[in-house]
VOPAGU-2260 file (C-alpha; in pm, 1 decimal, decimal comma):
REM VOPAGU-2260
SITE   aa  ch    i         X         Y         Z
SITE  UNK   A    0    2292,9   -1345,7    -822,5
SITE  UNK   A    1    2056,6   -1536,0   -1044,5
SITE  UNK   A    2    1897,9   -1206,8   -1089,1
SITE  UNK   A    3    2125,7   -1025,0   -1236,0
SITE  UNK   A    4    2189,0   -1329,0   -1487,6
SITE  UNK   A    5    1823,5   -1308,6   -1600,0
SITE  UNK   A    6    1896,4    -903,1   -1669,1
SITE  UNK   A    7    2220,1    -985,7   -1841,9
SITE  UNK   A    8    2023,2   -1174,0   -2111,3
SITE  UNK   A    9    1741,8    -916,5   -2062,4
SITE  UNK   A   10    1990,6    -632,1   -2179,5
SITE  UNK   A   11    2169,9    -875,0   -2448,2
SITE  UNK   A   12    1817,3    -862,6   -2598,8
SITE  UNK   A   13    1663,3   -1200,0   -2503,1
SITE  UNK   A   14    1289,6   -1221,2   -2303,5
SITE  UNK   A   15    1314,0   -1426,5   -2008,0
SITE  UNK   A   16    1226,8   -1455,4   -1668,6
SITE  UNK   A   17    1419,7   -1391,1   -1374,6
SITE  UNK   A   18    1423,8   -1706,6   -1207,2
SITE  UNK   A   19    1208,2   -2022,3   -1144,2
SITE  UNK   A   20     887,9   -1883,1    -903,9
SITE  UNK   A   21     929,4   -1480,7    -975,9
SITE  UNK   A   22     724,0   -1297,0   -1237,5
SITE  UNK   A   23     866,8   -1222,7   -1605,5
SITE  UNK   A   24    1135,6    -933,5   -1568,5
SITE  UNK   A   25     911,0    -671,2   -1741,0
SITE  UNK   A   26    1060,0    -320,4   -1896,9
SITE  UNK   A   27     920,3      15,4   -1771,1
SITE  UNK   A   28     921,3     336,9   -2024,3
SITE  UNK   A   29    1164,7     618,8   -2033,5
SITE  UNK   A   30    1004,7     855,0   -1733,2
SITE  UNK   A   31     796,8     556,2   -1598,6
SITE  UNK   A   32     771,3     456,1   -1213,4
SITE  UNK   A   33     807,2     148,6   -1074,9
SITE  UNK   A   34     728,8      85,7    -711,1
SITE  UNK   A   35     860,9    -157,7    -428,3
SITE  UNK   A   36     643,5    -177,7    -170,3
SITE  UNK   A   37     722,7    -307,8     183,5
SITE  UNK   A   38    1024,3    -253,8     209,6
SITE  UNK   A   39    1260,0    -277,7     554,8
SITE  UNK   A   40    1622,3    -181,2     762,0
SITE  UNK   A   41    1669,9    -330,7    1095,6
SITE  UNK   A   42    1942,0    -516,4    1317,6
SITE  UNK   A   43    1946,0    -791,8    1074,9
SITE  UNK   A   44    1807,2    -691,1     727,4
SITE  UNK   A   45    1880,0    -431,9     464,3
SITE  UNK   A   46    1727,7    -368,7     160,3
SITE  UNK   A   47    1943,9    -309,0    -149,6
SITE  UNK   A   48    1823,8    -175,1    -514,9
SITE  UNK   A   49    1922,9    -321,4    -846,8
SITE  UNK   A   50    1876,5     -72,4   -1139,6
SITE  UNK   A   51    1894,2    -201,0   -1478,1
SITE  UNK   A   52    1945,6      40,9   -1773,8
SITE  UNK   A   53    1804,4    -153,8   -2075,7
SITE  UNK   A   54    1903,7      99,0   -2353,1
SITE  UNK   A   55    2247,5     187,1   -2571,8
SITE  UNK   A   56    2262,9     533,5   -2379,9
SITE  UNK   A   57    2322,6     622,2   -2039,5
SITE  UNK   A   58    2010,8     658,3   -1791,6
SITE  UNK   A   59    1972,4     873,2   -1511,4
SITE  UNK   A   60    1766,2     757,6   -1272,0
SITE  UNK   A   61    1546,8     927,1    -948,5
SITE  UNK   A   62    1507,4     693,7    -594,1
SITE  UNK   A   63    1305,9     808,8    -364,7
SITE  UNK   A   64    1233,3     673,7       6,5
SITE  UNK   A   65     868,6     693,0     110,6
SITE  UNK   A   66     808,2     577,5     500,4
SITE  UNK   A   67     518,9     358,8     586,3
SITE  UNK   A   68     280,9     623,1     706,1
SITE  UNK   A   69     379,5     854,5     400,0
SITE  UNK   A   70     672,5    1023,9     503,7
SITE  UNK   A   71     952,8    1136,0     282,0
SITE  UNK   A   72    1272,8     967,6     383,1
SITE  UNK   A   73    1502,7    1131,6      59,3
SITE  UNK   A   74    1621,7     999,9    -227,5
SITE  UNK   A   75    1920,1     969,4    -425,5
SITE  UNK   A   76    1969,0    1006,2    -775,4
SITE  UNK   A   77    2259,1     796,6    -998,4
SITE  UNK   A   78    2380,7     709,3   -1334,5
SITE  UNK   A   79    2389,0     370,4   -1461,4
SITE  UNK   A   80    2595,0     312,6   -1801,3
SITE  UNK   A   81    2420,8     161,9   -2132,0
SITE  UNK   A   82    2280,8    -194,4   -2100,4
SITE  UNK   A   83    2429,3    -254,0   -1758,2
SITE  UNK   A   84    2317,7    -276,2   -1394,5
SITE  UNK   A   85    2371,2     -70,9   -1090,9
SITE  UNK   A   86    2373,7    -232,3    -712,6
SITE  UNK   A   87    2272,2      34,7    -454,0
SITE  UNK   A   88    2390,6    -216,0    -147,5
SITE  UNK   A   89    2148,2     -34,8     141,7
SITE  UNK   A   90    1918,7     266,3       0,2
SITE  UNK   A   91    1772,5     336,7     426,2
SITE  UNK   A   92    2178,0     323,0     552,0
SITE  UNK   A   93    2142,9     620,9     827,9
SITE  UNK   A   94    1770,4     607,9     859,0
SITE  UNK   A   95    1762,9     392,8    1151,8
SITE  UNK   A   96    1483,6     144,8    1179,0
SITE  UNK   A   97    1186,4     115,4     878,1
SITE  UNK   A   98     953,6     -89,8     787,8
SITE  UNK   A   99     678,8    -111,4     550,0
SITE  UNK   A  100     838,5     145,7     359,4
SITE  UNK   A  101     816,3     210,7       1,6
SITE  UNK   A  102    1079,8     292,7    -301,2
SITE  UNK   A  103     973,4     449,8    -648,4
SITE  UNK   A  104    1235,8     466,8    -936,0
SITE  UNK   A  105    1215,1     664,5   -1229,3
SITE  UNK   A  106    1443,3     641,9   -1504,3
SITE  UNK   A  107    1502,3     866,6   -1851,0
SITE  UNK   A  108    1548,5     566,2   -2038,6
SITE  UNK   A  109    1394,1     223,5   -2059,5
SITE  UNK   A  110    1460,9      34,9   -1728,4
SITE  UNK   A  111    1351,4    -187,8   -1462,2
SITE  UNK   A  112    1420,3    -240,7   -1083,7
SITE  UNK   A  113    1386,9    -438,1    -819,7
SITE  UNK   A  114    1473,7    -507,7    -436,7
SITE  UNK   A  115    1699,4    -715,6    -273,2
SITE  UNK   A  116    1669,9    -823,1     136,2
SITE  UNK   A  117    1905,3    -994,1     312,3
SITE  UNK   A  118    1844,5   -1130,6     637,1
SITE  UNK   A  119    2176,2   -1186,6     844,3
SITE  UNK   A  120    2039,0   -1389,2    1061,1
SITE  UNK   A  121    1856,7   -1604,3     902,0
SITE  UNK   A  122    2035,6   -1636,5     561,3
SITE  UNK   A  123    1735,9   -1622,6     343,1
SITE  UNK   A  124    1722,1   -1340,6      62,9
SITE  UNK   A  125    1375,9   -1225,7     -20,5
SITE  UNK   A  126    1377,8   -1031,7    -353,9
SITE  UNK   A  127    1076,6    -801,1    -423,6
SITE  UNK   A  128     952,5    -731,2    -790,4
SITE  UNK   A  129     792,2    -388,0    -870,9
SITE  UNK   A  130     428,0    -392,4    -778,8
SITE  UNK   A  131     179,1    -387,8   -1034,6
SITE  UNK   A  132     -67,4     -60,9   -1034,1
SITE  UNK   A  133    -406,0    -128,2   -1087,4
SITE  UNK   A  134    -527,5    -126,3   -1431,6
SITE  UNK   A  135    -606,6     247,2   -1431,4
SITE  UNK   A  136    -683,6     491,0   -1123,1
SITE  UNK   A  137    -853,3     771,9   -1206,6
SITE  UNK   A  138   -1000,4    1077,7   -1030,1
SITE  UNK   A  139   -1285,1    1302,3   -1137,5
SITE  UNK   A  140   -1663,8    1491,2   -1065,1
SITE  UNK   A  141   -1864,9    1171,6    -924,5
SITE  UNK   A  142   -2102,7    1288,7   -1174,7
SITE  UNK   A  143   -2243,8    1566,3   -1416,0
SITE  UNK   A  144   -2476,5    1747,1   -1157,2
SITE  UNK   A  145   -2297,4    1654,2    -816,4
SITE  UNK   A  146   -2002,7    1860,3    -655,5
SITE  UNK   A  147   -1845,5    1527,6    -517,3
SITE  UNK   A  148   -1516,1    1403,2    -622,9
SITE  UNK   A  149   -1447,9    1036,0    -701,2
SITE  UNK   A  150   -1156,1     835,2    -675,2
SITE  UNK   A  151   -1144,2     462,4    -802,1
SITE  UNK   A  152    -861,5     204,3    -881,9
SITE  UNK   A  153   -1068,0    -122,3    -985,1
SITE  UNK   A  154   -1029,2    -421,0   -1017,1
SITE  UNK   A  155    -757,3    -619,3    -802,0
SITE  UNK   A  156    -539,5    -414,9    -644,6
SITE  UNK   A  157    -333,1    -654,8    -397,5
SITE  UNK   A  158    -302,1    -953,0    -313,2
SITE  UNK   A  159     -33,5   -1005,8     -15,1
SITE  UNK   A  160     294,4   -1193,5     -30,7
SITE  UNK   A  161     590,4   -1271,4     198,6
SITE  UNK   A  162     752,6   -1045,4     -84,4
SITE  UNK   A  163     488,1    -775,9    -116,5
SITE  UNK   A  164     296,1    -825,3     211,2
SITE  UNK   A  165     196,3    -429,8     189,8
SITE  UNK   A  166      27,6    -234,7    -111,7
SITE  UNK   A  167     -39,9     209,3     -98,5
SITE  UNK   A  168    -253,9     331,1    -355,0
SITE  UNK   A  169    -252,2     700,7    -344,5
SITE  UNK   A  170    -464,4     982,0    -521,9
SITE  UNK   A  171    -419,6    1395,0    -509,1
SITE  UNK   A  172    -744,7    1534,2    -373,0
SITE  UNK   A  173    -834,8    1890,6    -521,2
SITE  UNK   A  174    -807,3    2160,0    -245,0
SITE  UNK   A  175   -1068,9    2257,0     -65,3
SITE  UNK   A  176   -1289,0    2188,0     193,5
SITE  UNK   A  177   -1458,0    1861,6     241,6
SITE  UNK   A  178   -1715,8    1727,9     496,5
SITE  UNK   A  179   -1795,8    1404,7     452,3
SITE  UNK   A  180   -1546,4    1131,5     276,5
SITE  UNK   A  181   -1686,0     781,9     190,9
SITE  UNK   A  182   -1439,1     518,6     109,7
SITE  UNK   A  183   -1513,3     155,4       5,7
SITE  UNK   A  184   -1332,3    -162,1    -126,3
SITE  UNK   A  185   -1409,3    -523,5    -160,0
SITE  UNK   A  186   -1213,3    -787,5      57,8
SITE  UNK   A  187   -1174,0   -1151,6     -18,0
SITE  UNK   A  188   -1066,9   -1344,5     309,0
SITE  UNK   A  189    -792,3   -1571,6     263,5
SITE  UNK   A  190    -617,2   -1820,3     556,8
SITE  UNK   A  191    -566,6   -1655,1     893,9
SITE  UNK   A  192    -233,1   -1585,7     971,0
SITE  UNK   A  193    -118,0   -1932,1    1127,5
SITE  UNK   A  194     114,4   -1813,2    1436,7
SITE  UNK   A  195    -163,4   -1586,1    1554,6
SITE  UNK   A  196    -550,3   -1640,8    1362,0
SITE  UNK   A  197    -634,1   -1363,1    1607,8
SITE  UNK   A  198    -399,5   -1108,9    1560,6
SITE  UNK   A  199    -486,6    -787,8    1377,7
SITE  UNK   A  200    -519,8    -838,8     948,6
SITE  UNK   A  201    -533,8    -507,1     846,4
SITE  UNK   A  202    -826,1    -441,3     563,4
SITE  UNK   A  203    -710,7     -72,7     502,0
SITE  UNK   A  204    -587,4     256,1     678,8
SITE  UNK   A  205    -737,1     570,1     534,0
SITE  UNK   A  206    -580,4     895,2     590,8
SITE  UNK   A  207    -492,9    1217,9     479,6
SITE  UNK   A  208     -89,0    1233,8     403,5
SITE  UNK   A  209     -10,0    1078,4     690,5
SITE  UNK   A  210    -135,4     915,4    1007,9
SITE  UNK   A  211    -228,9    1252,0    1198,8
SITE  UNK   A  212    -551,0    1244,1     984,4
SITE  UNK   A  213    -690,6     947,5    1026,2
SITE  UNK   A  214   -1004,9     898,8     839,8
SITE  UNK   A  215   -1028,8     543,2     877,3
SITE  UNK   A  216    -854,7     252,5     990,8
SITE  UNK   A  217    -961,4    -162,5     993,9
SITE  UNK   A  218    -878,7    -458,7    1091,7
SITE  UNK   A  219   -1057,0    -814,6    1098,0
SITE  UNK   A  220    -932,8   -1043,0    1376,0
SITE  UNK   A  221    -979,8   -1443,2    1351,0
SITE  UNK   A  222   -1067,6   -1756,4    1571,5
SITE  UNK   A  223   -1024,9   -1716,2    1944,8
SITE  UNK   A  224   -1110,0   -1294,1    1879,8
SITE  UNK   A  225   -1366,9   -1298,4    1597,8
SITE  UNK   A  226   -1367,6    -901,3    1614,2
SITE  UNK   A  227   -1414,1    -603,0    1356,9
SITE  UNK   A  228   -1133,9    -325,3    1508,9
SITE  UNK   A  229   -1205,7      10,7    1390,2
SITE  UNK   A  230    -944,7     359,1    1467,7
SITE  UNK   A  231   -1017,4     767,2    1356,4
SITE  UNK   A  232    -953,0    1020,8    1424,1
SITE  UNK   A  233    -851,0    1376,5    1224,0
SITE  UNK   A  234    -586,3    1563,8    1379,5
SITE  UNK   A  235    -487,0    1316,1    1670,8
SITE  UNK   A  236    -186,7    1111,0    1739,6
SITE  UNK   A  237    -231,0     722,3    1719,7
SITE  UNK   A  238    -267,2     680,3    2154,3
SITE  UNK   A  239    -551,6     931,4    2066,4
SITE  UNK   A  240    -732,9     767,6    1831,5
SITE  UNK   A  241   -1113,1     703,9    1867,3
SITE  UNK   A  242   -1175,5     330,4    1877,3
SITE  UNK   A  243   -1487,7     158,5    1756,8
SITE  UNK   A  244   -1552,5    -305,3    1865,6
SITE  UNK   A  245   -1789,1    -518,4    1758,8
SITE  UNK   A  246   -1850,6    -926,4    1747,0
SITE  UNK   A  247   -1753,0    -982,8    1388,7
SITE  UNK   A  248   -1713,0   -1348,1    1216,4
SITE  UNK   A  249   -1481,1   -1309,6     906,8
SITE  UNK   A  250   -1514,7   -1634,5     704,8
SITE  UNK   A  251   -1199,9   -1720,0     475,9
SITE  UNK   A  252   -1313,6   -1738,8     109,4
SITE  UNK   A  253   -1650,0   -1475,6     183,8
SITE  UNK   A  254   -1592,5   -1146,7      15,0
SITE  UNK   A  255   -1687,5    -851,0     220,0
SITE  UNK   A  256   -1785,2    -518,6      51,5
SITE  UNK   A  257   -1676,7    -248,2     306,1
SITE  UNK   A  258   -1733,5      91,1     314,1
SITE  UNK   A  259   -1579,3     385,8     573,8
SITE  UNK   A  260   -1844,1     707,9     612,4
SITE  UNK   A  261   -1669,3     988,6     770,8
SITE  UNK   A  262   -1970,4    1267,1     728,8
SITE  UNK   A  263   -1814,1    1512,6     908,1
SITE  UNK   A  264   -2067,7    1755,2     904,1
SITE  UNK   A  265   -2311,0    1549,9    1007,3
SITE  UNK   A  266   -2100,4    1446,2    1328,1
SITE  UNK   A  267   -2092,5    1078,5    1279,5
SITE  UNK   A  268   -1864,6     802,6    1146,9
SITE  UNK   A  269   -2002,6     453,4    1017,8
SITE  UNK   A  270   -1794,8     209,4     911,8
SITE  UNK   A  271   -2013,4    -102,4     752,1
SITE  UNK   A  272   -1915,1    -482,1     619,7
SITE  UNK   A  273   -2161,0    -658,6     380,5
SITE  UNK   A  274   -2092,8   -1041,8     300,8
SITE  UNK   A  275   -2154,7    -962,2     -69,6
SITE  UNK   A  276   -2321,4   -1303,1    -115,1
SITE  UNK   A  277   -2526,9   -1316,1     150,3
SITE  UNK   A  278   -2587,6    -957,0     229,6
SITE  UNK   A  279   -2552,9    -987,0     602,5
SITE  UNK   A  280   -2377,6    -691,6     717,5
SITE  UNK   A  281   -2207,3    -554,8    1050,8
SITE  UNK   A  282   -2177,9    -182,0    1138,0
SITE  UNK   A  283   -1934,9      -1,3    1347,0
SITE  UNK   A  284   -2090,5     355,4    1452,0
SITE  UNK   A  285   -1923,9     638,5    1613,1
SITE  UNK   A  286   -1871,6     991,3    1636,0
SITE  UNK   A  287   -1669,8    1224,6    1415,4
SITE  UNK   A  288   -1385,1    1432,5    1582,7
SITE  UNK   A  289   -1413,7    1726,8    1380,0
SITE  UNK   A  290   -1676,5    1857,5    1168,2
SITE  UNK   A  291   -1464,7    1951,0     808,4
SITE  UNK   A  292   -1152,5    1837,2     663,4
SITE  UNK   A  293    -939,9    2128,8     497,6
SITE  UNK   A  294    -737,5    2015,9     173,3
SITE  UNK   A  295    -433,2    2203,1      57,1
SITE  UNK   A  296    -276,3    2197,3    -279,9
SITE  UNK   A  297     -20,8    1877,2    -307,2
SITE  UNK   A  298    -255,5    1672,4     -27,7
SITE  UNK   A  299    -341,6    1311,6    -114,0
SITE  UNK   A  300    -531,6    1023,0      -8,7
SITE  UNK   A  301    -344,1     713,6     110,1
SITE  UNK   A  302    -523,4     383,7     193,5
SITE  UNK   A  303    -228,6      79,5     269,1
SITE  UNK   A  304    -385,3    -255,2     230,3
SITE  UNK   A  305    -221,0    -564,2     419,7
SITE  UNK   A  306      58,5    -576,8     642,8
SITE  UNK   A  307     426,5    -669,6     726,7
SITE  UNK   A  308     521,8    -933,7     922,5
SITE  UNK   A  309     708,6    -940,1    1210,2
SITE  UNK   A  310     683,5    -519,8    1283,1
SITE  UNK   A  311     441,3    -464,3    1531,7
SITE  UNK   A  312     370,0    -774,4    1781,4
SITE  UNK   A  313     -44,9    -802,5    1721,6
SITE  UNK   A  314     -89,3    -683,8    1362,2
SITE  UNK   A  315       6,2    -964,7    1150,0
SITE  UNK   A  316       5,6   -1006,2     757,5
SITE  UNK   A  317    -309,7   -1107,3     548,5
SITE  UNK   A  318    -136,9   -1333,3     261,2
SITE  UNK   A  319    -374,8   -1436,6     -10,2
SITE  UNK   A  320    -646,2   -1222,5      43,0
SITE  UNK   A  321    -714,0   -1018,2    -197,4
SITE  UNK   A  322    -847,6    -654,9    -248,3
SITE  UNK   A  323   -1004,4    -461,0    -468,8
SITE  UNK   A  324   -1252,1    -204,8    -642,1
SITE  UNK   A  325   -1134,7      85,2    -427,5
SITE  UNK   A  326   -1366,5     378,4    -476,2
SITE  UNK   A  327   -1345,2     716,7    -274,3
SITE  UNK   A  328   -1659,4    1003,7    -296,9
SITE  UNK   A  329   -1508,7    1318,4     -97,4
SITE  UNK   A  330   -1778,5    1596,0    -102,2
SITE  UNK   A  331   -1717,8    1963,8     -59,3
SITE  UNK   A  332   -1936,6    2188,0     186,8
C-alpha cells in the first residue's frame, strides 16, 4: 500500500507525505492521542488500523472503540517493534454493524495512525487520516463573579469529507447539578448534498454521554424541504423525542450563528439561527422535559457535527461546510 511506503521513509528518517491528495503524515508524542473519526463495519466494508512506531524502541500502544452515540465498544492493546508498522486487518470484527464510530490510539512512544476501509463491493479503499483537534479546548468558570461553567473549542473545528464526514468534540462537565445549558456554534453552508438537497444535514447533536439525554439535536434541510428540524429530550429514547418545525431557508455560503437554550428551570427550550451577516434570525421554541440535569463524576458533553453517508436513509452528509467556535455555558442551580 502506498501508505505504508510513505511510513517506510517516514521511519527511515525522511519527511514526506503519504501520497498525492492526503495530508503530510504528521508524528504524535509519546502518550499523545490521535483520533479517527467516522469510522464503519458492515456487509461490505471493514475498517483496518495501521500503527506506525516511529522510534528505536518498542511502543505499546492503547485502541479503543468508541460507538457513534458514545458508547464504549473495547479496545485492544498491542506491541509494535522499533521503526516498523503494525496492520490490525478489522478492529469492529464481532461487533456486528457500526457506523460513525470513532477510534483513539495512544502510544508510549512517538507514533502515528491511521485507517484503512475497504469496500468489497465496490473496490474503492477510502483511507482516513487522524482528525485534527481544534487549536485548544478548554473548560473553566464563565467568569470571575458567575457560577456558570464554560466550554469552548474555537476556531474551525470540521469541515466534512467523504473521509472524515463526522467530527465529536467532547468536554468533562464538573458534577453537579445544572439547570439551564446554552450551547452555540457557527455554521458555514456549503453545497446540498446532491442525491437528496432535502435530506437531513445534521448541524450538531448535543447530549449528555449518550443519546438518552438529549439536550439538543439539528438539522437544516435544502430545496424542495427548506426546513429547520429540531429533537430533545433528557431521559427519553429517540421515538420519544420532543420535536420542534419551522420554514427555514439555509443559503449555501451564509454563515449561521446558532445557539441551543435548554433552561431547564425555567421550563422552556429555544433553539435560535442568526444569518451572521444579515442578522435575520429563525427560532424554534418548545418546552423542556425535565426541569434539572444531574451530572456525575466522569460525565461529558458530546456535540457530533456532520454526518455519514449512506447509514440512515434521510440524514445525509454536509461536505464542505464548515463549523466552528463551539462554546457551551452550563449553569448550576
Amino acid at each position: 500500500m502506498k501508505r505504508f511506503a510513505g511510513l517506510c521513509l517516514l521511519l527511515a528518517g525522511v519527511a514526506t507525505t503519504a501520497y498525492a491528495g492526503t495530508a503530510p503524515v504528521s508524528p504524535a508524542a509519546s502518550g499523545a492521542t490521535l483520533a479517527l473519526e467516522g469510522l464503519v463495519s458492515d456487509g461490505t466494508r471493514t475498517t483496518g488500523l495501521a500503527l506506525a512506531n516511529l522510534a528505536g524502541s518498542a511502543a505499546r500502544c492503547g485502541v479503543s472503540l468508541t460507538a457513534a452515540d458514545g458508547t464504549a465498544l473495547g479496545g485492544v492493546a498491542t506491541t509494535v517493534a522499533p521503526r516498523s508498522d503494525r496492520y490490525l486487518k478489522d478492529v469492529f470484527a464481532g461487533l456486528g454493524e457500526v457506523a460513525g464510530a470513532r477510534v483513539a490510539v495512544s502510544c508510549d512512544q512517538p507514533f502515528y495512525a491511521f485507517a484503512v476501509i475497504p469496500d468489497r463491493a465496490t473496490g474503492n479503499v477510502a483511507v482516513v487520516d487522524p482528525t485534527p483537534a481544534p487549536a485548544k479546548i478548554s473548560v473553566g468558570p464563565c467568569s470571575a463573579v458567575s457560577r456558570a461553567v464554560c466550554f469552548d473549542a474555537p476556531g474551525v473545528v470540521h469541515q466534512p469529507t467523504v473521509a472524515t464526514p463526522v467530527k465529536r468534540v467532547a468536554f468533562a462537565v464538573p458534577p453537579g447539578v445544572y439547570g439551564r445549558v446554552k450551547m452555540s456554534l457557527d455554521l458555514t453552508v456549503g453545497p446540498w448534498y446532491a442525491p437528496d438537497p432535502a435530506g437531513k444535514h445534521l448541524l450538531y447533536w448535543f447530549v449528555l454521554n449518550k443519546n438518552f439525554d438529549m439536550l439538543g439535536m439539528l438539522y437544516f434541510r435544502g430545496p424542495n424541504a427548506n426546513t429547520a428540524l429540531a429533537r430533545y429530550g433528557i431521559g427519553l429514547t429517540h421515538p420519544q423525542k420532543l420535536k420542534l418545525v419551522r420554514r427555514f431557508t439555509a443559503i449555501p455560503g451564509h454563515t449561521y450563528h446558532c445557539e441551543n437554550d435548554l433552561d431547564m428551570a425555567g421550563g422552556v427550550i429555544n433553539i435560535t439561527v442568526t444569518d451572521k451577516a444579515t442578522g435575520q434570525a429563525a427560532r424554534l421554541h418548545g418546552a423542556a422535559n425535565v426541569r434539572q440535569l444531574p451530572v456525575k463524576s466522569g460525565d461529558r458533553f458530546f456535540i457530533d457535527m456532520g454526518f455519514p453517508e449512506n447509514k440512515n436513509p434521510d440524514e445525509v452528509p454536509a461536505y464542505d461546510w464548515i463549523y466552528q467556535n463551539v462554546h457551551i455555558e452550563a449553569v448550576p442551580l
